[in-house]
N, C-alpha and C positions, 0 to 999 in steps of 0.2 A: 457926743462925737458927730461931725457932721460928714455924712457917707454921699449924700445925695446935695439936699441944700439946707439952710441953716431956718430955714421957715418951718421946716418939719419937725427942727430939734425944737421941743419942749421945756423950760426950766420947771414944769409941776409934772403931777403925771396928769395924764389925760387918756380920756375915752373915747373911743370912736366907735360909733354901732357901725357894720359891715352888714351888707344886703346883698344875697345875689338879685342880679338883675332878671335873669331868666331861670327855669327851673326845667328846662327840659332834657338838660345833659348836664353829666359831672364837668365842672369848671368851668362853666358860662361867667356870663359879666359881673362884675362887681361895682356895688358904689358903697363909699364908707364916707360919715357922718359926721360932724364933733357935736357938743352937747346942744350948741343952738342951731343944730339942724341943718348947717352948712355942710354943704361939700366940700370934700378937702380929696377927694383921690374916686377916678374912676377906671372902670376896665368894659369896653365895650364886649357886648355877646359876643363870642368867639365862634360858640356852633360847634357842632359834633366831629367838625374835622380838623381841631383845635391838635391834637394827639399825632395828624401826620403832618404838620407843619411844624409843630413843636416848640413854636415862638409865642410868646402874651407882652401886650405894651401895658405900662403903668402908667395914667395921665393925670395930669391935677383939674382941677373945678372948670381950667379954663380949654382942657381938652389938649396939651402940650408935653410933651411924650418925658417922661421923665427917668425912666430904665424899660430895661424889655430884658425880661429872661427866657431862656431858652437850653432847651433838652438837648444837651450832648451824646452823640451817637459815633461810636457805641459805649456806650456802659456797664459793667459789672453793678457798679453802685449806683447805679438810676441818678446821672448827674445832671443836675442844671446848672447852668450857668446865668450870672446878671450881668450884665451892660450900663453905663450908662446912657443917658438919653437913647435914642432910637440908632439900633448896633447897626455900625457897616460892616461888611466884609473885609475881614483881616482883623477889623479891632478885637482888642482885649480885653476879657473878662475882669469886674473888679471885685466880684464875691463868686464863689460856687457854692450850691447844697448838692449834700449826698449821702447814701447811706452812711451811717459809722461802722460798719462790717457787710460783705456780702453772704457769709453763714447766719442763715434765721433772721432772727428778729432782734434789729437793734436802731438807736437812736439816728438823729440827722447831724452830720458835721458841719458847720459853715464856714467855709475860711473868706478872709478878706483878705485881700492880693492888696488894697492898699495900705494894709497894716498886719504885716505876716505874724505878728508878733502875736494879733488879738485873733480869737476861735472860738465860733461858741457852738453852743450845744441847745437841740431842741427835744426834749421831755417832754410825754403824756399820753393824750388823744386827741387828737385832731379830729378824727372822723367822728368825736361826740364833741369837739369843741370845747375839747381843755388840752392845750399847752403852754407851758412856758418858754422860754429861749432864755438860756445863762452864757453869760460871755466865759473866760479863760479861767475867772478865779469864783464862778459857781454863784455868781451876782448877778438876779434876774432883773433881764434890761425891757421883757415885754410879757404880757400870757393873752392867750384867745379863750375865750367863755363863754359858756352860754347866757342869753342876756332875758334878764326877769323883768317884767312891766312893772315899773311901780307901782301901780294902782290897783293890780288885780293880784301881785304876788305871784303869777302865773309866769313858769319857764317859756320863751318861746322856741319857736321850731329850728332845726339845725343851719336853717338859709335865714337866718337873722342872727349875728353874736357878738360880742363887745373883743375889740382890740385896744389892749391896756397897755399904754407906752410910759415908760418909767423917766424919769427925767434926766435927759440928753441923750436918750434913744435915741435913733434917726426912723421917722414916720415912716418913710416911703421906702426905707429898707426893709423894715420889717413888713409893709404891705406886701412885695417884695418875693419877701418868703410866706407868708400865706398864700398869693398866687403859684409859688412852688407846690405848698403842703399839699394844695385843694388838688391840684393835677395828679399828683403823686397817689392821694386820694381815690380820684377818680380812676385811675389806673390799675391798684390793687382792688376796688371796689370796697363797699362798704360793710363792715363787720356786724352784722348786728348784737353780737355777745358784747358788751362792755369791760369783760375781763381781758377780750383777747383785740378788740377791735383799738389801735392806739396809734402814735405818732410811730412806734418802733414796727410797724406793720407795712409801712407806707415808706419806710426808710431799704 
């Protein structure tokens, strides 16, 4: 399905290593990878005061603003909304993330305003860099993982990880919502228990 542009959708699946750019605040820049080391999506350092702006652009290799999501205020369910290309004022959202419940701890809803029909759902841990995203009928269209060197078998650290897009994903949507999760993330801060620290944390 092509949500953004049709260069992103995929006929195989494909991996893309994700990097943050900086490491000195929750949700700084990102640049994500395909296997021959190309760039295919960047997100320049946003900086610490990323949180009272509440806006992130998603740009391709060539630096060309491709969605910008943004924290709706106010929220119960910690919503963001996406845009295409770079939002003006007044324009309309064409996905939101938000929690699936504001009681505890529960998953992230997505819906798409340009297709009400389809909904998906995000399962896991984010904050150790394992989730999935399943669309309406429980069919995983993407997951984030933590990404292992070939050559040393060695996991690496949580600001390196593989974004796996199933084929006819849309790339740059699901980039999308990783720039959601990471914020979201940053927000509830970091769990370091692995039983409790998850995607349903940050929802």
């Amino acid at each position: 399905m092509v949500i953004f542009e049709e260069r992103f959708v995929y006929e195989m699946e494909t991996h893309l290593t994700v990097m943050k750019t900086s490491l000195f605040f929750a949700g700084d820049g990102f640049a994500a990878y395909d296997c021959n080391g190309q760039l295919v999506f960047r997100v320049d350092s946003y900086g610490s005061d990323t949180r009272e702006q509440g806006e992130l652009v998603l740009m391709d290799q060539y630096g060309r603003c491709l969605l910008t999501v943004r924290r709706k205020w106010p929220s119960l369910h910690q919503r963001w909304e996406g845009f295409l290309g770079e939002r003006r004022e007044g324009e309309k959202p064409i996905f939101s993330v938000r929690r699936s419940s504001i009681i505890g701890r529960s998953n992230m809803t997505v819906e798409l305003f340009t297709d009400p029909t389809e909904e998906y759902q995000i399962e896991g841990q984010f904050a150790h860099r394992n989730c999935t995203i399943y669309d309406s009928g429980k069919v995983t269209k993407a997951e984030i993982r933590r990404k292992v060197d070939a050559s040393t078998n060695v996991t690496l650290g949580k600001d390196v990880f593989l974004l796996t897009l199933k084929p006819g994903f849309d790339g740059a949507f699901a980039m999308g919502l990783v720039l959601v999760l990471d914020q979201i993330n940053g927000d509830d801060g970091v769990d370091l228990d692995p039983t409790t620290a998850d995607c349903n944390s940050l929802s």
